[in-house]
C-alpha positions in Angstrom: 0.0 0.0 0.0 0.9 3.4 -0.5 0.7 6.4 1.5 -1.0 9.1 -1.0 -2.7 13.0 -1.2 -4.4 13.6 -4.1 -6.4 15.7 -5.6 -8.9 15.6 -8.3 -12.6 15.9 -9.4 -15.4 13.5 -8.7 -17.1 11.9 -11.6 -20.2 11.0 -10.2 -22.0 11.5 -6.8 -20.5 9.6 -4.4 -22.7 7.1 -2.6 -23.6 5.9 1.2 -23.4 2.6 1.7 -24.6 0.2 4.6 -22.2 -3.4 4.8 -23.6 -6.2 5.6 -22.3 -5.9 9.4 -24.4 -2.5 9.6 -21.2 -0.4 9.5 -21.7 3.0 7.3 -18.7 3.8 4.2 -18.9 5.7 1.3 -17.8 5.3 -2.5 -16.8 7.4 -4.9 -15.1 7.6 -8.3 -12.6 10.5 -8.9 -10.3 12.0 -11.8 -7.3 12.8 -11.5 -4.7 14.7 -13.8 -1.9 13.1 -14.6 1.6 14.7 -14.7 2.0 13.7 -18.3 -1.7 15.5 -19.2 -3.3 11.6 -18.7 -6.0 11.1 -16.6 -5.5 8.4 -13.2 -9.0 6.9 -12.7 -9.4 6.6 -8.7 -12.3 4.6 -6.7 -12.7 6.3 -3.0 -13.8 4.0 -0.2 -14.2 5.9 3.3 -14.7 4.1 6.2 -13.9 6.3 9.3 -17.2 8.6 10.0 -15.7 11.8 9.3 -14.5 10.9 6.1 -17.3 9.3 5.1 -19.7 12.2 6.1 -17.0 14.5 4.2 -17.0 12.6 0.8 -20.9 12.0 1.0 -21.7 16.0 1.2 -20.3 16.3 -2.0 -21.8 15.7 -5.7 -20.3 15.1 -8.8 -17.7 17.9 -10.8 -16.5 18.5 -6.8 -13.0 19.2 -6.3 -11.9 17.1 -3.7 -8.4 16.4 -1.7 -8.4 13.3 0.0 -5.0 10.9 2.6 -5.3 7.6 2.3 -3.8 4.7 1.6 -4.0 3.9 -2.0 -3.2 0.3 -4.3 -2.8 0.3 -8.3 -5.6 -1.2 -9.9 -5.4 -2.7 -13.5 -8.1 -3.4 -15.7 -9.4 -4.3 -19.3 -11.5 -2.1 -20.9 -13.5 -4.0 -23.2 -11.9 -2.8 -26.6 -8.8 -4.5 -25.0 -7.4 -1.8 -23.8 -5.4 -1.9 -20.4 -5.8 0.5 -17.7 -4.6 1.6 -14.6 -6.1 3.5 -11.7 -5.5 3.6 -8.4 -8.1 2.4 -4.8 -8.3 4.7 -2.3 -8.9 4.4 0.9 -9.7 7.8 2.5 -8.7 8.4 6.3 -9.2 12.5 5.3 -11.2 14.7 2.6 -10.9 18.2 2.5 -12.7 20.9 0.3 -12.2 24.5 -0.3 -15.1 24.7 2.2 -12.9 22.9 4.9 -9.9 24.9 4.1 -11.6 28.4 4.1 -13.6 27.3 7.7 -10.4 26.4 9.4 -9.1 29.6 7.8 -11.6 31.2 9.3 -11.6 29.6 12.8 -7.2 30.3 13.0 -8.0 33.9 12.1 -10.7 34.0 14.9 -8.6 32.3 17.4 -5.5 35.0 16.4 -7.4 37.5 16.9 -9.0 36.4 20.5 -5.0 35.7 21.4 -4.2 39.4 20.3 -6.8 40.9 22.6 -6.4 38.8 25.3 -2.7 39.4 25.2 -3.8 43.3 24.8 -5.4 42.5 28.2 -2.8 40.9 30.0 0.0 43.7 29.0 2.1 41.6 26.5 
Protein backbone atom coordinates (compact mmCIF):
# COMPACT_ATOMS: atom_id res chain seq x y z
CA UNK A 1 0.00 0.00 0.00
CA UNK A 2 0.93 3.38 -0.53
CA UNK A 3 0.73 6.43 1.48
CA UNK A 4 -1.03 9.07 -0.97
CA UNK A 5 -2.66 13.02 -1.23
CA UNK A 6 -4.35 13.56 -4.08
CA UNK A 7 -6.38 15.72 -5.60
CA UNK A 8 -8.92 15.61 -8.28
CA UNK A 9 -12.63 15.93 -9.40
CA UNK A 10 -15.38 13.47 -8.67
CA UNK A 11 -17.10 11.87 -11.56
CA UNK A 12 -20.18 11.04 -10.22
CA UNK A 13 -22.01 11.53 -6.78
CA UNK A 14 -20.48 9.59 -4.41
CA UNK A 15 -22.68 7.11 -2.56
CA UNK A 16 -23.63 5.89 1.23
CA UNK A 17 -23.39 2.63 1.70
CA UNK A 18 -24.62 0.21 4.62
CA UNK A 19 -22.22 -3.37 4.82
CA UNK A 20 -23.61 -6.25 5.65
CA UNK A 21 -22.31 -5.89 9.42
CA UNK A 22 -24.42 -2.49 9.64
CA UNK A 23 -21.24 -0.43 9.49
CA UNK A 24 -21.68 3.04 7.30
CA UNK A 25 -18.72 3.83 4.22
CA UNK A 26 -18.86 5.73 1.27
CA UNK A 27 -17.83 5.35 -2.52
CA UNK A 28 -16.76 7.45 -4.91
CA UNK A 29 -15.06 7.57 -8.32
CA UNK A 30 -12.60 10.48 -8.87
CA UNK A 31 -10.29 12.00 -11.82
CA UNK A 32 -7.33 12.84 -11.47
CA UNK A 33 -4.75 14.71 -13.85
CA UNK A 34 -1.86 13.05 -14.60
CA UNK A 35 1.64 14.73 -14.74
CA UNK A 36 2.04 13.67 -18.34
CA UNK A 37 -1.70 15.53 -19.20
CA UNK A 38 -3.32 11.63 -18.73
CA UNK A 39 -5.96 11.10 -16.57
CA UNK A 40 -5.53 8.44 -13.20
CA UNK A 41 -9.05 6.89 -12.69
CA UNK A 42 -9.40 6.64 -8.71
CA UNK A 43 -12.34 4.63 -6.65
CA UNK A 44 -12.69 6.30 -3.00
CA UNK A 45 -13.82 4.05 -0.17
CA UNK A 46 -14.20 5.89 3.28
CA UNK A 47 -14.73 4.12 6.19
CA UNK A 48 -13.85 6.29 9.30
CA UNK A 49 -17.23 8.62 10.04
CA UNK A 50 -15.70 11.84 9.32
CA UNK A 51 -14.53 10.93 6.15
CA UNK A 52 -17.33 9.26 5.15
CA UNK A 53 -19.70 12.16 6.12
CA UNK A 54 -16.98 14.55 4.20
CA UNK A 55 -16.98 12.61 0.77
CA UNK A 56 -20.86 11.97 1.05
CA UNK A 57 -21.71 15.98 1.22
CA UNK A 58 -20.25 16.29 -2.04
CA UNK A 59 -21.78 15.71 -5.71
CA UNK A 60 -20.33 15.06 -8.82
CA UNK A 61 -17.67 17.92 -10.81
CA UNK A 62 -16.53 18.49 -6.76
CA UNK A 63 -13.02 19.21 -6.28
CA UNK A 64 -11.88 17.13 -3.66
CA UNK A 65 -8.44 16.41 -1.71
CA UNK A 66 -8.42 13.33 0.00
CA UNK A 67 -5.02 10.87 2.57
CA UNK A 68 -5.31 7.60 2.31
CA UNK A 69 -3.75 4.68 1.56
CA UNK A 70 -4.00 3.85 -2.04
CA UNK A 71 -3.23 0.29 -4.29
CA UNK A 72 -2.85 0.34 -8.33
CA UNK A 73 -5.60 -1.22 -9.95
CA UNK A 74 -5.41 -2.70 -13.51
CA UNK A 75 -8.13 -3.38 -15.72
CA UNK A 76 -9.37 -4.29 -19.26
CA UNK A 77 -11.50 -2.14 -20.91
CA UNK A 78 -13.51 -4.02 -23.21
CA UNK A 79 -11.89 -2.76 -26.57
CA UNK A 80 -8.77 -4.49 -24.99
CA UNK A 81 -7.37 -1.84 -23.83
CA UNK A 82 -5.45 -1.88 -20.38
CA UNK A 83 -5.82 0.54 -17.68
CA UNK A 84 -4.57 1.59 -14.65
CA UNK A 85 -6.08 3.48 -11.66
CA UNK A 86 -5.51 3.57 -8.39
CA UNK A 87 -8.12 2.35 -4.81
CA UNK A 88 -8.35 4.70 -2.26
CA UNK A 89 -8.92 4.38 0.92
CA UNK A 90 -9.74 7.83 2.55
CA UNK A 91 -8.66 8.40 6.25
CA UNK A 92 -9.19 12.46 5.32
CA UNK A 93 -11.24 14.65 2.65
CA UNK A 94 -10.86 18.19 2.47
CA UNK A 95 -12.68 20.94 0.31
CA UNK A 96 -12.24 24.45 -0.31
CA UNK A 97 -15.12 24.68 2.23
CA UNK A 98 -12.89 22.93 4.88
CA UNK A 99 -9.92 24.87 4.12
CA UNK A 100 -11.59 28.38 4.06
CA UNK A 101 -13.57 27.34 7.67
CA UNK A 102 -10.39 26.37 9.37
CA UNK A 103 -9.05 29.63 7.83
CA UNK A 104 -11.62 31.17 9.35
CA UNK A 105 -11.62 29.65 12.83
CA UNK A 106 -7.16 30.30 13.02
CA UNK A 107 -7.97 33.94 12.12
CA UNK A 108 -10.66 34.00 14.87
CA UNK A 109 -8.57 32.31 17.35
CA UNK A 110 -5.48 35.02 16.41
CA UNK A 111 -7.44 37.54 16.94
CA UNK A 112 -8.99 36.38 20.48
CA UNK A 113 -5.04 35.72 21.39
CA UNK A 114 -4.24 39.43 20.32
CA UNK A 115 -6.82 40.94 22.58
CA UNK A 116 -6.39 38.76 25.31
CA UNK A 117 -2.66 39.38 25.20
CA UNK A 118 -3.78 43.27 24.80
CA UNK A 119 -5.44 42.47 28.24
CA UNK A 120 -2.85 40.87 29.96
CA UNK A 121 0.02 43.67 28.96
CA UNK A 122 2.10 41.58 26.49
Amino acid sequence: MLSVLIEGTLTADPVARTGAKGHAFTTAQMRIAGEDGETVWCSVIAFSASAAESLATLASGDTVAIAGSAALHHWQKQGGEHRVGLRVTAARVMTVYDAGQRRKAARARKVTQGAQDDREGR
